[in-house]
C-alpha positions in Angstrom: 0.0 0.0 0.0 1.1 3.6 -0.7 2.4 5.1 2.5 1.6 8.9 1.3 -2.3 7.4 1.6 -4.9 7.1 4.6 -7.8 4.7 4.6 -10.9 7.2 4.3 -13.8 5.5 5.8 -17.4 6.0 4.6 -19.8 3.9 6.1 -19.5 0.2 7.9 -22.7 -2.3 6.7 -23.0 -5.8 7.9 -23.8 -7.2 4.2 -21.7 -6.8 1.3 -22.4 -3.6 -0.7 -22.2 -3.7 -4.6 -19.8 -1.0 -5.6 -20.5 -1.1 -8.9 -24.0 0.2 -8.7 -22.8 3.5 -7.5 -21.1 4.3 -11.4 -18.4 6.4 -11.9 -18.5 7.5 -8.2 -17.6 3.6 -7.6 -13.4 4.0 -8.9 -11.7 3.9 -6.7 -13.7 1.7 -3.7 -13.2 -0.8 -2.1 -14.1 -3.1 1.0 -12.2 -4.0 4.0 -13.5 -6.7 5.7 -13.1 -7.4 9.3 -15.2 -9.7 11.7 -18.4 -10.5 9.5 -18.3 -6.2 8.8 -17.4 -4.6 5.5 -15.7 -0.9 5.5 -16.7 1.1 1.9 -13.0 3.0 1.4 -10.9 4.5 -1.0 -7.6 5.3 -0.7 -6.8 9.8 -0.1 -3.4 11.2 0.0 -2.1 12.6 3.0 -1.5 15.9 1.3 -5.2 16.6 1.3 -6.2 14.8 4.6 -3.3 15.1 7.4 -4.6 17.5 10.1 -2.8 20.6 9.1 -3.7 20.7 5.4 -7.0 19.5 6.2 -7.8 22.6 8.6 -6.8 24.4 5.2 -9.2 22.5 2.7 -12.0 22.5 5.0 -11.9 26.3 4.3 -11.5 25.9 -0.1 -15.4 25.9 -0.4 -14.9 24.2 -3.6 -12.7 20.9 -2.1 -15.2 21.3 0.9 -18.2 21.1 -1.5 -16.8 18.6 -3.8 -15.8 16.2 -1.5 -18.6 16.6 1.0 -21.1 15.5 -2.1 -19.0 12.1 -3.1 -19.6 11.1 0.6 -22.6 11.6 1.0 -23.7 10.3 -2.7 -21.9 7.2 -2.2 -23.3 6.4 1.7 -26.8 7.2 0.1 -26.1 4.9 -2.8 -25.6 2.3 -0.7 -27.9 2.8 2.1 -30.2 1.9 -0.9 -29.8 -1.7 -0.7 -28.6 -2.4 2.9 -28.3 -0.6 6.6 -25.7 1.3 7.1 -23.1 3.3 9.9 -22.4 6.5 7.9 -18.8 7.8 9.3 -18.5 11.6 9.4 -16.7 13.1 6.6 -13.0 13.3 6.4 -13.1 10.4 8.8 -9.9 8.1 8.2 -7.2 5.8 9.7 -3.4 5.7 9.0 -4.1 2.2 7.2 -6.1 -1.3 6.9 -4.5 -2.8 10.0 -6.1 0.2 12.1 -8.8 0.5 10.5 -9.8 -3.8 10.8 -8.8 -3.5 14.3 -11.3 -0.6 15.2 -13.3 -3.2 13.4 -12.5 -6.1 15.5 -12.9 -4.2 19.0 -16.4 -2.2 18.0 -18.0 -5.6 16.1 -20.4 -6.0 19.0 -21.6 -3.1 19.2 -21.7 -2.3 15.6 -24.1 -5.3 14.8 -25.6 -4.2 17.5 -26.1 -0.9 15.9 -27.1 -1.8 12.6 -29.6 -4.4 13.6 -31.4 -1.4 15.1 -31.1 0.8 12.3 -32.7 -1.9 10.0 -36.0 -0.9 7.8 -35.7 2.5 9.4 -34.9 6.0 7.9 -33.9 9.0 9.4 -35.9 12.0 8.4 -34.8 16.0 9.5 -37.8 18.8 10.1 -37.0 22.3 10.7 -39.9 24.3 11.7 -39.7 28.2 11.3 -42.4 31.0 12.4 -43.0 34.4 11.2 -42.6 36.9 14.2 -44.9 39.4 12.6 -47.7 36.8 12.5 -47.9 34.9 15.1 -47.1 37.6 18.1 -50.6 39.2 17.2 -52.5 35.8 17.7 -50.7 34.6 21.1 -51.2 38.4 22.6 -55.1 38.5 21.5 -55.5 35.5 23.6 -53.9 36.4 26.4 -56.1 37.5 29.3 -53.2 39.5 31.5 -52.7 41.7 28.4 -55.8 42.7 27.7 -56.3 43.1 31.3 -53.8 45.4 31.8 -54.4 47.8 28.6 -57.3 48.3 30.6 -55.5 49.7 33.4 -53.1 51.3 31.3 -56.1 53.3 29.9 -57.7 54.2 33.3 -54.0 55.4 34.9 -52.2 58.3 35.4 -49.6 59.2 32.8 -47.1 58.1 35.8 -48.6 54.9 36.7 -49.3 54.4 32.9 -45.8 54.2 32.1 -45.0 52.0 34.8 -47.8 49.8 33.7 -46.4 49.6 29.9 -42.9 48.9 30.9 -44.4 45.7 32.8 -47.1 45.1 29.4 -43.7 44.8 27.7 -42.3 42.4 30.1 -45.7 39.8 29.9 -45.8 40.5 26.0 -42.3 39.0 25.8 -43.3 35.9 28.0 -46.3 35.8 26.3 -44.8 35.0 22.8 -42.2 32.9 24.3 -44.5 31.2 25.7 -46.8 30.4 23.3 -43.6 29.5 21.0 -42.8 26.4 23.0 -46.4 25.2 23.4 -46.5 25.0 19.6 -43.2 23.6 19.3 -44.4 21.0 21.9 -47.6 20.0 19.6 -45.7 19.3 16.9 -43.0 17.1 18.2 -45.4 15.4 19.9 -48.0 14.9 17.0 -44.7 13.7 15.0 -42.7 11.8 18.3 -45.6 9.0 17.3 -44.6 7.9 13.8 -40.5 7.2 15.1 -39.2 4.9 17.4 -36.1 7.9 18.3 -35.7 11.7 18.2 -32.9 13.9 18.3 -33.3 17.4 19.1 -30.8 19.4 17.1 -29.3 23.1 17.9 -31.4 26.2 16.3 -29.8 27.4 13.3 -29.6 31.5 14.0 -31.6 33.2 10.5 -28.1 34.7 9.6 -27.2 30.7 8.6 -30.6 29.6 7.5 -30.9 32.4 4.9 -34.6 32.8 5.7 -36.6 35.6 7.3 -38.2 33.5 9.8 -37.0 32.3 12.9 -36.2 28.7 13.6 -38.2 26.8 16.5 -37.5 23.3 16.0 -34.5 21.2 14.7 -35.8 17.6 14.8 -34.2 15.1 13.3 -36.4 11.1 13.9 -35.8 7.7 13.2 -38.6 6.2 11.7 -39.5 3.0 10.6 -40.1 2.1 7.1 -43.7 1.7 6.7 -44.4 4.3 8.9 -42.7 6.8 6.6 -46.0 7.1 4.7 -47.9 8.1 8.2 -45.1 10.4 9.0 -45.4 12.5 6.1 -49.0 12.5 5.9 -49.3 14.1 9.5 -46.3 16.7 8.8 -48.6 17.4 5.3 -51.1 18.4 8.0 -49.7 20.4 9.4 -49.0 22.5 6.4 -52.4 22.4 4.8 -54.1 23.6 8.7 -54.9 27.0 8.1 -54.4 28.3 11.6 -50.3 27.4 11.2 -50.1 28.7 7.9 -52.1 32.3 9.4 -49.6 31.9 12.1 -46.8 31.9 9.4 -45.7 28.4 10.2 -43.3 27.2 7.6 -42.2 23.1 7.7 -39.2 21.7 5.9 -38.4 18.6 6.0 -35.9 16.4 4.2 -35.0 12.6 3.9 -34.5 10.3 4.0 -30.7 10.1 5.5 -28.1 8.2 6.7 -28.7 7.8 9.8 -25.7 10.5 11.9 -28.4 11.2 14.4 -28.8 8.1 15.1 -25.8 5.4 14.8 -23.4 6.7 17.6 -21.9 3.8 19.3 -22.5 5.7 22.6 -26.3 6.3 22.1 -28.8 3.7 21.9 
């Protein structure tokens, strides 16, 4: 083997993948077994993939968006026909013998993992609200508010101010409020097509690209044939007129390999 090479790793599957079904994207794999495991690899040079230069190319946005769509194109290619362990990109080992011994020690609990992962997807909503819309609807139904815009009215200018500086303070708690007893319907609603869920960070707007704010990053595990159940509930949700006044927006994508969801630590 060519010692200016590392072993880069994209996915671990307990049955033999067929390369060959992935095209041209298929030169250049090939499969280390190891304790009734196969490894999908290809050989990288170290110039691109060694820590330092790696920092570097993880800032070219062309070698970051290049490489980024071979791995994930060939770990959904395969994922196709069999269950896989997806590795996170730019994940590699100095050569076979490390990478058939991380084999060896993890079988277990790779078997393990996979046999869970069978006939299920992984499937990612992000929810988003429009500020402008919903604030009007939560604070209409709010009884403090409208209680005390009645007191504001009947006061003094002094006590008047005092009583919209605390107006500002329930409005505030009022939309926040009301925010995560939406955000609890519809994880709920959708907690009971999936047999996992992983809660994901908010993406801040200046990431997302959108105007609305982000309220939920979900990603699920769901099991195949309740895939079809799943979507019809979340297709609810966007057809219900009262969430689409509200300026709900629903995004979802899948299905993917399963990151959220194959970490030898979780289960």
């Amino acid at each position: 083997m060519n010692t200016g090479n590392y072993i880069y790793l994209y996915c671990i599957t307990k049955e033999q993948p067929k390369l060959d079904t992935l095209e041209a994207l298929a030169d250049g794999l090939y499969l280390i077994p190891g304790n009734n495991l196969y490894a999908t690899v290809c050989n990288v040079s170290k110039n691109e993939f060694d820590e330092e230069n790696l920092k570097h190319n993880l800032r070219d946005l062309e070698w970051l968006k290049s490489h980024a769509q071979r791995h994930e194109i060939i770990i959904e290619g395969i994922m196709k026909e069999i269950s896989v362990i997806p590795s996170k990109f730019a994940t590699v080992f100095f050569n076979e013998q490390n990478l058939q011994s991380f084999l060896e020690k993890y079988a277990g609990d790779l078997k393990e993992k996979l046999d869970y992962l069978e006939n299920k997807q992984e499937w990612g909503i992000k929810i988003y609200f429009d500020h402008e819309k919903l604030t009007p609807s939560i604070l209409l139904e709010n009884e403090m508010i409208l209680a005390i815009d009645n007191q504001i009215n009947a006061a003094s200018p002094g006590k008047a101010y005092f009583l919209q500086k605390k107006k500002t303070g329930l409005k505030a708690k009022a939309v926040e409020d009301g925010i995560v007893r939406y955000r609890k319907v519809f994880l709920e609603l959708l907690q009971n097509f999936c047999v996992q869920t992983k809660i994901n960070e908010i993406t801040p707007r200046q990431f997302t690209g959108r105007d609305e704010d982000m309220i939920l990053n979900v990603a699920f595990l769901i099991e195949d044939d309740m895939v079809p159940k799943f979507i019809k509930q979340l297709n609810a949700f966007v057809s219900e007129s009262e969430f689409t006044a509200f300026g709900f927006h629903f995004e979802s994508s899948g299905p993917w390999p399963p990151y959220n969801f194959s970490q030898l630590t979780e289960r």
